[in-house]
N, C-alpha and C positions, 0 to 999 in steps of 0.2 A: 754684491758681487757683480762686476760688470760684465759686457757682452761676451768678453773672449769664452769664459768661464763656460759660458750655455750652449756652445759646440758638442757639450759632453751631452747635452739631452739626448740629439738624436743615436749616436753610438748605443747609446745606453739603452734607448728605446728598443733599437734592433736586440741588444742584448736578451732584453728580456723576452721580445717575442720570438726569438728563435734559436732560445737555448745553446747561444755559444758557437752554432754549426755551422757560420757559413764558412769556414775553414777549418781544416783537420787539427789537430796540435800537430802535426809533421809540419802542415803548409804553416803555421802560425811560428813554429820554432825558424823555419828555415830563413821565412819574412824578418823576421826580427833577432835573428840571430846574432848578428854582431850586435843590438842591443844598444848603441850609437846614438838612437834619436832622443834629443833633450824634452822635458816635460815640458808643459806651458807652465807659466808662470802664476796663472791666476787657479791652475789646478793643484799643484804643489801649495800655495796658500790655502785652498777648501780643502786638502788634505790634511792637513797640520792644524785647521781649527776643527774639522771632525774629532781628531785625536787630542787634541787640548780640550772638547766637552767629556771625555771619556779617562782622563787623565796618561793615556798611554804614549809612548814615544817610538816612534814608525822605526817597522821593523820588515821593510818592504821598498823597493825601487818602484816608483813612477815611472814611465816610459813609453813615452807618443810612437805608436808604432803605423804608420800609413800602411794603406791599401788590405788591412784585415778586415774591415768594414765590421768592426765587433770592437767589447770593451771586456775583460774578465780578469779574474785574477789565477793567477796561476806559480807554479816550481817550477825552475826552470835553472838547468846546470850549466854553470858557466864556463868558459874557458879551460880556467882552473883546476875544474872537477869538483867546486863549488856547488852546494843547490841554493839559489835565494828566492825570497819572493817576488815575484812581479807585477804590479796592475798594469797591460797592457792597453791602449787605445786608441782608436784610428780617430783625428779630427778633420776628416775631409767632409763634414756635413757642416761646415759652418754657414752656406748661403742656404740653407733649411733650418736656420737655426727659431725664425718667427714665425715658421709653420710649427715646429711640434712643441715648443714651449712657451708657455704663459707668463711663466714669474721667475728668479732667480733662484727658486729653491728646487728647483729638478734637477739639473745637472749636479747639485750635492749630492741629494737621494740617492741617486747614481752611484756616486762614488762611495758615500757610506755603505749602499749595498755592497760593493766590491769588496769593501776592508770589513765586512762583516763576513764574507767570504771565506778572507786570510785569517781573522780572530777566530773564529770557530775552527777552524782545522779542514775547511771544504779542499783546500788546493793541495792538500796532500792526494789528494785522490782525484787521477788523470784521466777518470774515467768519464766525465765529464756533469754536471746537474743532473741533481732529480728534486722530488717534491720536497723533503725533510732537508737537505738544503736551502733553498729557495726561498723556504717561508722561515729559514731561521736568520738568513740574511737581511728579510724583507722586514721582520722584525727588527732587526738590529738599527736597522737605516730608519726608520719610525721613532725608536728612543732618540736616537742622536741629534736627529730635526727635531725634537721636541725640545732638546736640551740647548740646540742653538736658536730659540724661539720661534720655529715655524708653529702655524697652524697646522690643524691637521688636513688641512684641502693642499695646504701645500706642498705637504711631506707624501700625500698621494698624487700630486699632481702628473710626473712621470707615466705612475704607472696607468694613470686613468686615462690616460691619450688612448690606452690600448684597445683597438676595437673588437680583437679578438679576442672571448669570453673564456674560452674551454680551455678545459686541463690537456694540456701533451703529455707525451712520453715522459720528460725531463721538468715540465715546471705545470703546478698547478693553474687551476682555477684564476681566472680574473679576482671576481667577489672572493677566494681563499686568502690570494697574496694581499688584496685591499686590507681585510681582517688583520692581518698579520701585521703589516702596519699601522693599524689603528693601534692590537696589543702593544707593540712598541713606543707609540705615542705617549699613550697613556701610561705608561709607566715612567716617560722619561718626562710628561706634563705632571704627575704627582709630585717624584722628586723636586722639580722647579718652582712648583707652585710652594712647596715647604719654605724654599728657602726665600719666595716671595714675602709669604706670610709672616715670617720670623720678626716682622718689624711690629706686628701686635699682639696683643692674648685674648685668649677668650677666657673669660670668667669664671664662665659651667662648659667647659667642657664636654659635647655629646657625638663627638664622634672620630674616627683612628686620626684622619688628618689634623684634627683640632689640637691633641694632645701631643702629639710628637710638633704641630707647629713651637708648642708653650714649652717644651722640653728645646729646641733648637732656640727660641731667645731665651731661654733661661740659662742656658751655657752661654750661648754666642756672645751675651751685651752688645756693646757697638761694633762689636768684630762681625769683617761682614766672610760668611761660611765658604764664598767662592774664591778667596784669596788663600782657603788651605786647601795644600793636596794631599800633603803626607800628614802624618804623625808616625811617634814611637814615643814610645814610656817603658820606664823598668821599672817592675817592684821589686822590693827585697823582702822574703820570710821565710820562716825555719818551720823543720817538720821533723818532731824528734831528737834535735840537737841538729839538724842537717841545716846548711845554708842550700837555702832556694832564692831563683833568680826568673821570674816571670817577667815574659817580656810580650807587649803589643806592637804590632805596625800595623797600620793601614795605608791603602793609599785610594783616592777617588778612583771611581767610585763606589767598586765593591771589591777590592783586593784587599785580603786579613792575612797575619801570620800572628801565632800565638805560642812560645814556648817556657817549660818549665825544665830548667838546668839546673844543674850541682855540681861544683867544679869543673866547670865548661862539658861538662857532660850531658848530654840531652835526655831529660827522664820522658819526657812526651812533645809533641809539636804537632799543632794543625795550621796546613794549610789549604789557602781556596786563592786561586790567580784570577778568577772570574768566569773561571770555564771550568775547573778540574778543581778538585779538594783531594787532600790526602791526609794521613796521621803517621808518624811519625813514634815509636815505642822507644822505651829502654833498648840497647842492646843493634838500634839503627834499623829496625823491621818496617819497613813503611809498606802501607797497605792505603790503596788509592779506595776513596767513598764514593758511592752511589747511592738512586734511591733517595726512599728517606731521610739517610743520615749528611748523603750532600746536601740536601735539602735544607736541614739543620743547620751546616754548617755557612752553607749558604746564604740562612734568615740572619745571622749574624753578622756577617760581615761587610754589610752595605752601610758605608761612611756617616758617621754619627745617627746611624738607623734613621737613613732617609728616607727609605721606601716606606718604614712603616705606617703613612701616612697614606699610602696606598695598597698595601698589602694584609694587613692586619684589620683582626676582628674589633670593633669595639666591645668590650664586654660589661663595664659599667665600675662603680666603686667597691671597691672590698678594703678589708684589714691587712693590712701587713707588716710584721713587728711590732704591731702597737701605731700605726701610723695607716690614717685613712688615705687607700692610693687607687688611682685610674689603673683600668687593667686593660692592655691586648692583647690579644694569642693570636698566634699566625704559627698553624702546623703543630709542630712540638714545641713551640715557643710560646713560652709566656713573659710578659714584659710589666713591670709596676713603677707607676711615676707617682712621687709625692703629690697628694692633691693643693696642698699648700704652696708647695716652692717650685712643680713641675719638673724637677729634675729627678733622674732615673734612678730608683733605688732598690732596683735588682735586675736578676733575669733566671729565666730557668727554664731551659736546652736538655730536648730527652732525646737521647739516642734507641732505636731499636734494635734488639739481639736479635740472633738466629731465630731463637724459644719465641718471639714475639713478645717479651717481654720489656716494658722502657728504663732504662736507665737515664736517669735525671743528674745534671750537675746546676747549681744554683752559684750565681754570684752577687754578692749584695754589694753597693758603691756607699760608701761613708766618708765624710768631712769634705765636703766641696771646699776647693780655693780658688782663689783667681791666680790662672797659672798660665802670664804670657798671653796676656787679655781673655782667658776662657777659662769659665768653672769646671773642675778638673778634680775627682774623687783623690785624696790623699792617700787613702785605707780602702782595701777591699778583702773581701771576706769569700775564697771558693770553697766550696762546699760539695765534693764529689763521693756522693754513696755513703757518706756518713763521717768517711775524711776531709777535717776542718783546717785550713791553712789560714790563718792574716798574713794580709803583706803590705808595704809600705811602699808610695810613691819616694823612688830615688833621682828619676831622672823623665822629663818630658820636653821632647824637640817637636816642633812644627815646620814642614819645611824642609828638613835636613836628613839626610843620611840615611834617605829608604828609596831605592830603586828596583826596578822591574825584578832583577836577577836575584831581590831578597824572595821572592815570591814563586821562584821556579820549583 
């Protein structure tokens, strides 16, 4: 990224050590109110590859707003009587632009922390930062820079300018917020380093990342895993004489929708957007998860179980159906890969009741094919509380016809 770009450092700087204040939202609406001023060009570009490592499609105005001497994001109602989202920004700090920043990757930080802001749901609330914000932001902008290959000195680099340590009113600790981006690094340097690895095997297998690397080239082949963003499949199976219609979507990197229908009817449906999960019952009862059981639903649905290579326990070799398999457990999840062919031949997701007690659903994957360059279970087997359903791969798209709005 070139020079323009790193005007956003010092903005940002400000942002962060002084919590959004140096003008009111009255004085910040009224400055920017017609809303008029065009973005820079090389920020609209670090916008849009933030959001292409994350798979999402902006759902937010950029808008260079001079003289608020701050960068935030915020709602803000329009004309109209509209509310959209805004990342506002003052870039009148471009001749300090080789005092406060070092490398080209601060004024990203910057911005990822904004749009970590907006994805979380911080700019509904005009009240302005506090701690459990700040550090969920801080983390977000750590995944992302890891995912666009920064180091981790770089993805802290921003915030490390800062000479002042202490926690405020509105935003923690120096050494808190640094953590928080580290968490985030490291979670989005696992994922990377997966799809790095995918290009070898390991043998013997001895630990979470090793085996989910051998389960992504044992799908992948020479398909390379950053060229997919979506998928969807349909199965088809009967329960009783019933037609059933099990349907998957994903989309990068942790967006899942999952339903079972009978005559366009919805018997059940889980979903998780990357932020929120819910279920979905007969009858159209939807009941949003927390907890443990988002948890659950959460350990699933991160795009061909990338994290598990940083999330998950190694646990060692056991038995499964008669077939010796690698095991991980991550929470209420347990996961079994063929030790022979590395590809995943089950799972089993326990949810907890009120009583504390788990209910377990188990799904086993049978007959890989090459489906569209990718080994792709034909037959699966769900298995919930003792009701057994087969279903049969009908239909598998990559690429095609799964957008944000299937996931709301």
């Amino acid at each position: 990224m070139k020079k323009r770009i790193l005007f956003l450092v010092v903005f940002g700087l400000f942002h962060i050590a002084n919590a959004q204040n140096y003008q009111t939202v009255e004085d910040i609406d009224s400055t920017c109110s017609q809303l008029s001023f065009s973005g820079n060009e090389d920020a609209e570009i670090a916008v849009d590859n933030i959001l292409d490592k994350i798979g999402l499609s902006r759902n937010f105005v950029l808008v260079e707003c001079p003289d608020i001497n701050n960068a935030l994001a915020k709602n803000i109602e329009t004309a109209d009587g509209r509310t959209e989202r805004y990342i506002l920004y003052d870039g009148n700090f471009f001749t300090q632009i080789d005092i406060k920043a070092s490398n080209n990757w601060a004024a990203t930080s910057v911005l990822a922390h904004e749009i970590g802001h907006h994805l979380n749901g911080h700019s509904l609330n005009d009240e302005g930062s506090n701690h459990k914000f700040e550090i969920e932001a801080d983390e977000f902008s750590g995944f992302v820079l890891a995912r666009m290959g920064a180091n981790l000195a770089d993805a802290k680099s921003a915030l490390s300018t800062l000479r002042y340590e202490k926690a405020t009113r509105t935003h923690p600790a120096k050494l808190d917020r640094l953590a928080a981006i580290e968490k985030g690094w490291n979670r989005g340097a696992g994922q990377l380093k997966i799809i790095k690895e995918n290009t070898g095997k390991f043998e013997n297998p001895t630990s979470a990342s090793q085996v989910a690397s051998n389960y992504i080239n044992a799908i992948m082949g020479d398909r390379n895993i950053e060229t997919i963003k979506t998928t969807s499949s349909l199965y088809k199976g009967t329960l009783q004489g019933i037609d059933l219609d099990l349907t998957f979507m994903q989309k990068f990197p942790n967006k899942t929708y999952v339903s079972i229908e009978t005559a366009g009817n919805i018997m059940n449906k889980q979903v998780y957007n990357g932020q929120i999960g819910y279920t979905v019952a007969m009858g159209g009862v939807k009941t949003e998860l927390f907890g443990k059981d988002l948890e659950t639903l959460k350990n699933s649905s991160a795009f061909f179980g990338l994290d598990l290579g940083t999330t998950a326990e190694f646990i060692g070799i056991e038995v499964f159906n008669n077939t010796e398999v690698y095991v991980l457990k991550k929470d209420f999840s347990t996961y079994y890969f063929d030790k022979k062919t590395s590809l995943k031949l089950a799972e089993k997701n326990g949810f907890e009741q009120e009583s504390g007690a788990i209910n377990y659903q188990t799904i086993t994957y049978k007959d890989y094919q090459n489906v569209k360059g990718i080994l792709y279970p034909q037959k699966i087997l769900v298995d919930a509380g003792g009701v057994k359903i087969n279903f049969e791969l009908s239909e598998f798209l990559i690429n095609e016809d799964v957008t944000d709005s299937d996931f709301e």
